[in-house]
C-alpha positions, 0 to 999 in steps of 0.5 A: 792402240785404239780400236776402229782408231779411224771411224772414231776419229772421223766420228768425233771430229763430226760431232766435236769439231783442204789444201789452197793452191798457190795463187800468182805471187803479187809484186811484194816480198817480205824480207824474213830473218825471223824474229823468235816469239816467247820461248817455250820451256817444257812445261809452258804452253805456247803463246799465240802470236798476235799481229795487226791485220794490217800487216798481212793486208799490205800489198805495195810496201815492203815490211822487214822482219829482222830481230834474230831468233834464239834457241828454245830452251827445254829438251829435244821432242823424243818421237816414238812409234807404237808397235804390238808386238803383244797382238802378235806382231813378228821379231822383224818388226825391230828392224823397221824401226831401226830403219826408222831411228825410232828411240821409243816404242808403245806397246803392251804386256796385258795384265791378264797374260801375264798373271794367270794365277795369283802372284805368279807372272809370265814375262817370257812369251815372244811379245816380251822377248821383242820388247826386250830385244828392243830394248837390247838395241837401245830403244826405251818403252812405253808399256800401256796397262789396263788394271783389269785381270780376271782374277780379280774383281770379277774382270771389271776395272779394279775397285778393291784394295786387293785388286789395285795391290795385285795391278801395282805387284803387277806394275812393279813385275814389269819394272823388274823385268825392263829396268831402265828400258821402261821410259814409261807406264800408261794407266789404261787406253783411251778412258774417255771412250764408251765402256773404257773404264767398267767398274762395278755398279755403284763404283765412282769412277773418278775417285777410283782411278785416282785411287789406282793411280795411287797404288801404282805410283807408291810400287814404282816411286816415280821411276818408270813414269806413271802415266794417267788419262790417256784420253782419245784426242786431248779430251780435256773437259774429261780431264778437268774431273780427274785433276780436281780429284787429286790424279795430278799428285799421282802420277808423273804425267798426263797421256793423250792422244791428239788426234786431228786431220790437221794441225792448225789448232792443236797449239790452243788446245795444248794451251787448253789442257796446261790451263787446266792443270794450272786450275787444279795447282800443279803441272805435270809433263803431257806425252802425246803417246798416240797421234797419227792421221788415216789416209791414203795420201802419203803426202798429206800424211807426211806433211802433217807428220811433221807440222804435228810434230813440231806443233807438240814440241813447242806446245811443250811436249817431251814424248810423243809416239805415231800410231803405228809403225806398220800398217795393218789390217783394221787401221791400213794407211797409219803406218810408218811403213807398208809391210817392210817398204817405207813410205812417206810418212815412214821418211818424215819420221827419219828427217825430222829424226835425223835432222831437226829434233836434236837441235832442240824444242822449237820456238814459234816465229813472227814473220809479219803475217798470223798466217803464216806458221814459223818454228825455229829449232836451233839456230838455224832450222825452220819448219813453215808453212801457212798460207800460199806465196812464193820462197827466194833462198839465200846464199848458204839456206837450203830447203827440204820438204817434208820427207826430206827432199831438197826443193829447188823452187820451194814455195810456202803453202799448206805444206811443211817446208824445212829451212836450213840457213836463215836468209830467205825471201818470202812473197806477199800472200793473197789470202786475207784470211783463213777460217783454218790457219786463222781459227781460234784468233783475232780475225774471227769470232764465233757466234750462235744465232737464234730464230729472231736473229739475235746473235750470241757469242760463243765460249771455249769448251773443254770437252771429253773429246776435243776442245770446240766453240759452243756454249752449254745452251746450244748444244750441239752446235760447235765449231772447231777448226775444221768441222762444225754442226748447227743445232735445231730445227727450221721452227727454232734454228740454232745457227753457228756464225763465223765472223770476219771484220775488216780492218780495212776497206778491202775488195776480196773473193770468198771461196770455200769448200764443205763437205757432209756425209749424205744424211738428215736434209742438209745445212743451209749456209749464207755469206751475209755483209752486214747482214744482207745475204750475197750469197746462199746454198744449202750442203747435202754432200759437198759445196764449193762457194765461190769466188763470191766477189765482196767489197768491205769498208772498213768494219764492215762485217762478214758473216758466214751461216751455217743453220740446220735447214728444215730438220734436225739431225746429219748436220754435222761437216767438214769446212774451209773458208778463205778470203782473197784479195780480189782477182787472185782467188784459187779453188779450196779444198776440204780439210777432211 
């Protein structure tokens, strides 16, 4: 729903925060039934799981994974797209998603449109009778609603109480006019951006969105449910003020919009924002109404489609909706569908439809090795990906890839794979670690270093966008799970270390990819072991270390640098670093 949904995107994923190839399988397998992680009911964030090193670091024996999986407990994921049919989109749009099997469709019927003079409302126009006949064809609505009319307030945000009554009337028309087709109100689209809520001078903003909330919820009594934040990505450090200001007690859910060019990370995240609800003493259900991924690569798309998807489910969300179901002229990749012709991403959406959601919330697995992401839905279907090594079925277990394609020679990677059937085989990876399916777990830990070298660690930051490693002092320095920044300048560095002990005495390859849009000097970066440098560049537009041969004894430390070279400013990129074992290294490509 957002405007220049795809500049923004990359922008804050710039300043608030790549597929490996397959390497030669090694003479190991892992045998995997899968054995189920903590369930995750609706409401509980997921649990990461936490393996010794040494599992993944096997290379002669055989490790077996037997336990057996159960079923999730909590409800199937309702996966949903947005339309706009109130920016003029035509009736035909019902079919495709029809086509699509979606069940929930986000759209709007802006206030101003709708009441144009006091009291009285037009709900008759051809954007309401296309939400209507979406409804008449047994699909549910999310409608979004920002409290501004021009016949009150002056068009700003509404502060008064004459103003939230008329918004709340307003709110309770469209209830009336949808009845149970209307799964859901969202309060505003968003608020997080620059100018999204625009009171008057001297209004807090804060207490005066909780008060909006307030009206609304005592006209519509919980039915539909009333959604507040909508925040651009899942912005939970913008959150955290709302909730401390009572938002939790007046609605019945919090709206945010994940965005992110890879899944791997959301699931900390999600756990992020649960916490914060907790903080403030009450948990009310999280929709995910906007997530989607700008890019021309269908493939990639449809892939993180599904990983996004199931990553949201078992994090605990019930709703989530793609942006969009049709590609359009501001945004001309994210649709489900190229004009009335599906794509990739549009066969994703129907797969997982038809064949994984409906067997329930998924429970994260543990198959031996923390790089690799298992997620069982039922009792028999698995969604995995992770890091590259091969894939032997069993009798009766099939496999599909993201749009549902069977696989005859499947192979795990940075790609979904759908297991249906629970014997399979699974071949030794050669990746040690992974900056990027390892972010945000015990294989590294994230420092700030300062001009005389001393090394400070970094804390989770909630932020209006989306959560990063940083602290409040060195700011703008962040690492997230794909894109970082140093801080400073040559005469006082403030440089973002990502560290990696061994746990064993290991003979590896590190290769890497960044990337940065040609601005400002560059980033100087060094690989150091213990602290001496095997290995310096310096990132103007994209650089691709590697392989750098590294011997580690066990405790030994890696350290990957990242400083802002002479001037400030232009410093920020996007990153992927992997560790092989020696000899069995393959090119990295940049997550961006």
């Amino acid at each position: 729903m957002a405007l220049f949904k795809n500049t923004r995107f990359r922008q804050s994923l710039l300043v608030t925060a790549a597929i490996v190839a397959a390497p030669a399988l090694a003479a190991t397998v892992i045998l995997a039934t899968g054995k189920a992680a903590t369930s995750t009911a609706a409401s509980q964030p997921v649990a990461a799981v936490t393996l010794s090193a040494s599992s993944s670091a096997a290379t002669t024996t055989a490790v077996v994974a037997t336990a057996k999986a159960t079923t999730a407990a909590g409800s199937p994921l309702m996966l949903g797209a947005q339309t706009h049919f109130s920016q003029g989109w035509p009736a035909g749009v019902n079919d495709l998603a029809a086509q699509a099997q979606a069940p929930l469709l986000r759209d709007s019927l802006p206030w101003a449109a709708g009441e144009t003079s006091k009291g009285q409302y037009a709900l008759n126009g051809a954007a309401a009778q296309n939400l209507m006949a979406a409804c008449q064809a047994g699909r549910r609505l999310i409608l979004t609603q920002i409290p501004v009319n021009p016949l009150y307030d002056n068009g700003l945000w509404v502060s008064s109480e004459q103003g939230r009554a008329a918004f709340a009337a307003y709110l309770g028309a469209l209830k009336d006019k949808f009845g149970s087709c209307l799964a859901a109100i969202e309060l505003g689209n968003e608020i997080n951006g620059n100018r999204a809520m625009v009171f008057a001078g001297g209004i807090d903003s804060v207490a005066a969105y909780v008060r909006i909330a307030a009206a609304a919820r005592a006209r519509l009594g919980g039915s539909p449910a009333l959604l507040g934040g909508s925040t651009n990505m899942i912005g939970t450090g913008f959150l955290r003020p709302l909730f401390a200001a009572g938002l939790l007690a007046q609605v019945d859910g919090i709206a945010v919009h994940p965005y992110r060019n890879r899944a791997e990370g959301l699931d900390a995240e999600m756990s992020q924002l649960w916490a914060a609800m907790d903080a403030s003493g009450r948990r009310v259900p999280v929709w995910a109404t906007e997530f989607g991924l700008a890019t021309a690569d269908q493939g990639t798309a449809a892939g993180e489609l599904v990983k996004q998807a199931t990553m949201l489910a078992a994090s605990g969300v019930g709703q989530a909706s793609w942006y969009a179901l049709i590609d359009q002229t501001g945004f001309p990749t994210m649709g489900l569908f190229a004009g009335s012709a599906i794509k990739d991403q549009g066969r994703a959406f129907r797969f997982l439809q038809a064949s994984v959601l409906p067997k329930g919330a998924p429970t994260r697995l543990d198959l031996g090795d923390p790089l690799l992401f298992a997620y069982r839905f039922g009792s028999d279907t698995t969604v995995i990906w992770g890091s590259p090594r091969g894939l032997v079925l069993g009798n009766g277990t099939r496999a599909y890839g993201p749009t549902g394609a069977a696989l005859a020679t499947p192979a795990i990677g940075d790609q979904p794979i759908v297991l249906v059937g629970t014997g399979y085989t699974l071949g030794a990876s050669a990746v040690v670690a992974d900056t990027l399916l390892g972010w945000s777990s015990p294989a590294w830990r994230y420092f700030v270093r300062n001009k005389g070298g001393t090394d400070t660690a970094l804390d989770w930051l909630d932020d209006t966008w989306t959560g990063y490693y940083g602290n409040k002092y060195s700011k703008p320095l962040r690492i997230n799970a794909t894109s970082a920044a140093p801080a400073g300048d040559a005469a006082n560095p403030l440089r973002a270390v990502w560290r990696y002990t061994a746990p064993v005495a290991q003979a590896i390859d590190l290769r890497g990819c960044f990337a940065k849009t040609a601005s400002g000097d560059g980033v100087d970066l060094t690989v150091q072991r213990n602290g001496k440098a095997v290995w310096q560049g310096v990132l103007t537009t994209t650089l691709q270390p590697g392989p750098v041969a590294v011997d580690l004894a066990k405790g030994d430390k890696l350290d990957l640098v990242a400083g802002p070279n002479q001037g400030f400013g232009g410093d920020a990129f996007f990153y992927r670093v992997v560790l092989f074992r020696r000899g069995q290294s393959a090119a990295v490509t940049c997550p961006n």
